[in-house]
C-alpha positions in Angstrom: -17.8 0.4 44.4 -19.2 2.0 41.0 -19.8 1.1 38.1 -17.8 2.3 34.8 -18.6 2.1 31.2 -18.0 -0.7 29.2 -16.1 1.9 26.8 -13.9 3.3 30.2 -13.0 -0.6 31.0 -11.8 -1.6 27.6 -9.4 1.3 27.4 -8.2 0.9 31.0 -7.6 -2.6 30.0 -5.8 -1.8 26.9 -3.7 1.2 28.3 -2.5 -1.3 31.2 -2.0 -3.8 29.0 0.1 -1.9 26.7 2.3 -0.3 29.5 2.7 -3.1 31.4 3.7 -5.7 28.9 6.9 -3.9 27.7 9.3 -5.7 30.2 7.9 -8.8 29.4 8.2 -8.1 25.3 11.5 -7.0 25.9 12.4 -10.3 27.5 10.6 -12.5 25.3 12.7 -11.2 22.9 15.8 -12.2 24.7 14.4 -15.5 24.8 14.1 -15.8 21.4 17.5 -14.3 20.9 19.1 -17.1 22.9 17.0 -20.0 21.3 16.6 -19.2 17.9 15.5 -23.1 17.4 12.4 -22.7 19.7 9.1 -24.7 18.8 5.8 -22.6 18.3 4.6 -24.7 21.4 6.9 -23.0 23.5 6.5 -19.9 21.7 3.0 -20.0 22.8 3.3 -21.0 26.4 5.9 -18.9 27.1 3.2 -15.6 25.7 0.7 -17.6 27.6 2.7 -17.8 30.7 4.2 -14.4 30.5 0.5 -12.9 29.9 -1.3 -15.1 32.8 1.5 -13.4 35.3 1.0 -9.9 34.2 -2.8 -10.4 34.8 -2.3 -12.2 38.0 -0.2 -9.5 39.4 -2.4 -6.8 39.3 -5.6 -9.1 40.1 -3.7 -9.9 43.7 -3.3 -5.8 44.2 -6.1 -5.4 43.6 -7.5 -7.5 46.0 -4.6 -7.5 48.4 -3.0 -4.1 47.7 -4.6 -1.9 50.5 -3.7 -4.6 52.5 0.3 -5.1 51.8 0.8 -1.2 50.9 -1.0 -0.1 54.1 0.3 -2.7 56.8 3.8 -3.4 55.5 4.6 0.3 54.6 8.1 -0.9 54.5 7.5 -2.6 51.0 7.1 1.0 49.3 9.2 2.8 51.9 12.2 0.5 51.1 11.3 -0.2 47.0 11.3 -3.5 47.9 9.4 -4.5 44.8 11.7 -3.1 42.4 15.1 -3.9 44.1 13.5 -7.7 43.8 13.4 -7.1 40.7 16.5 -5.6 39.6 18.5 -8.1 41.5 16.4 -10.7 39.4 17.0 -9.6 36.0 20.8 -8.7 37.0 21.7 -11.8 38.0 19.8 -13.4 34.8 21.4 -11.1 32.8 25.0 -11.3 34.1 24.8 -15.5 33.5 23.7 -15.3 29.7 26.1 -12.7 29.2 28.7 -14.8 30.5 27.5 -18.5 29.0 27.4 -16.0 26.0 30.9 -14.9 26.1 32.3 -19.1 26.9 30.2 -20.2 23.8 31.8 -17.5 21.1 35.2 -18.8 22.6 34.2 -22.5 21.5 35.0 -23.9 18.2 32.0 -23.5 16.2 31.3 -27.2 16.3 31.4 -27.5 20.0 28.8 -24.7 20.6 25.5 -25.4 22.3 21.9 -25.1 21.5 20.3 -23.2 24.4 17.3 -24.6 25.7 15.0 -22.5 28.4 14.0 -24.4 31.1 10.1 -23.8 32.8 12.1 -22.9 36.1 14.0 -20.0 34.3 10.9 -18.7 32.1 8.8 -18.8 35.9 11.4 -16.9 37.7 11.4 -14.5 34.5 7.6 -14.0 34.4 8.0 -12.8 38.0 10.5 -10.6 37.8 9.3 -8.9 35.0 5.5 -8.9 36.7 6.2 -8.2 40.5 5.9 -4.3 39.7 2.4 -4.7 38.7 1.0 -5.4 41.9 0.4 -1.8 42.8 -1.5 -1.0 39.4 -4.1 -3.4 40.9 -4.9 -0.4 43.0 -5.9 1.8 40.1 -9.1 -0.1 40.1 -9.3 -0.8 43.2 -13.0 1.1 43.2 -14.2 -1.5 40.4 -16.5 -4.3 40.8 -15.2 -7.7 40.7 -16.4 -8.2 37.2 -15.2 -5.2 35.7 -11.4 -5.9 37.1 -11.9 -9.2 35.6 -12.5 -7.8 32.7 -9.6 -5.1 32.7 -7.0 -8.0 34.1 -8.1 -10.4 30.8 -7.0 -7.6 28.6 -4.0 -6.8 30.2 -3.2 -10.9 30.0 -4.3 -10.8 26.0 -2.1 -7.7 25.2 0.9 -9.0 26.8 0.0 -12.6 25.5 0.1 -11.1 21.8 3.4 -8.8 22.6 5.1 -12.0 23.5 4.3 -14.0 21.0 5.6 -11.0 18.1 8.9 -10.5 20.6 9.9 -14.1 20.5 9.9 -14.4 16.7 11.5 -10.6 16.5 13.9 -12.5 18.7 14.4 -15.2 17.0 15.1 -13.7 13.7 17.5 -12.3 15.0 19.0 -15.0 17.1 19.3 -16.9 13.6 21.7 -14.1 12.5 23.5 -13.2 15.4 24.4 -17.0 16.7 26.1 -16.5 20.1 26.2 -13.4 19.8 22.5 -13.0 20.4 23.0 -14.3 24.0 25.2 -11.7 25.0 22.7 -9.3 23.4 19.9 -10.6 25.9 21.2 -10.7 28.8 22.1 -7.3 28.3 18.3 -6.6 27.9 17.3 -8.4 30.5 19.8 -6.0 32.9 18.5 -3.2 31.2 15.2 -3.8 31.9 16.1 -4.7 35.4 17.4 -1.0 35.9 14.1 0.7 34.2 11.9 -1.0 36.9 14.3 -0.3 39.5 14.1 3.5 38.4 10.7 3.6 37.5 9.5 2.2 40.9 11.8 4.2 42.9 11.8 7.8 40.7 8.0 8.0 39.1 
């Protein structure tokens, strides 16, 4: 163990934070895209929930991760992490796409407003987090403190980039009515395939 400047841990923590909260912006925003209606409550616990996963991810690799990388070498060897992922997001994606394409074929009147459901924002926050695991192992060298301290600004960035994605989201949503459903599931497939490719390729 060593220890690192207070300077070195703040941009670790911000540089994480800012690469590993993309997927989870990007889905946000597809939340937001298929309820336009949603309540800043839920606006806030889903950044709050979406953050406290993306901490939590790397927080278990780093304490885990020589463990599960170096005794289940299958995990890496097969890309496990990311096919989880992919397979995830897909499957997410594929169902608003097609709830998305029944509504716009229902008289205006008859439409629905969507509501997210805890369950679906859980199985979201772990799809979109899973891949972090491994970036625990970047500071695997630190104290305890000092990844405390890295995993709390990962948590805040992607806490803040949530919050800004759902309203971008639901902006947008307003305009877009059913429309804006198809539109995320679509995101959430694509960023199923840039984890998949990402874990496998770089």
């Amino acid at each position: 163990m060593f220890l690192v400047s207070t300077g070195q841990l703040l941009l670790s923590g911000l540089l994480l934070g800012l690469g590993l909260t993309m997927d989870a912006a990007a889905v946000s925003m597809s939340n937001g895209l298929e309820e336009p209606n949603m309540k800043p409550m839920k606006i806030f616990y889903i950044a709050l929930l979406y953050g406290l996963f993306q901490g939590i991810m790397p927080l278990l690799g780093y304490f885990f991760g020589h463990v599960l990388f170096e005794n289940f070498t299958f995990i890496q060897e097969y890309h496990l992490i990311p096919i989880v992922a992919l397979i995830i997001l897909l499957i997410l994606g594929t169902k608003m796409i097609i709830d998305g394409i029944k509504e716009i074929k229902k008289p205006a009147e008859e439409r629905e407003i969507k509501k997210i459901g805890f369950k679906l924002l859980i199985i979201q926050a772990i799809a979109t987090s899973i891949d972090a695991l491994s970036t625990g192992l970047s500071f695997a060298d630190y104290q305890i403190y000092e990844a405390i301290i890295v995993v709390s600004l990962i948590t805040l960035v992607t806490f803040i980039a949530c919050i800004i994605s759902v309203l971008i989201g639901k902006k947008f949503g307003d305009k877009l009515g059913s429309k804006a459903v198809i539109i995320g599931g679509i995101i959430l497939i694509a960023i199923g395939i840039e984890i998949f490719v990402t874990g496998i390729w770089f």
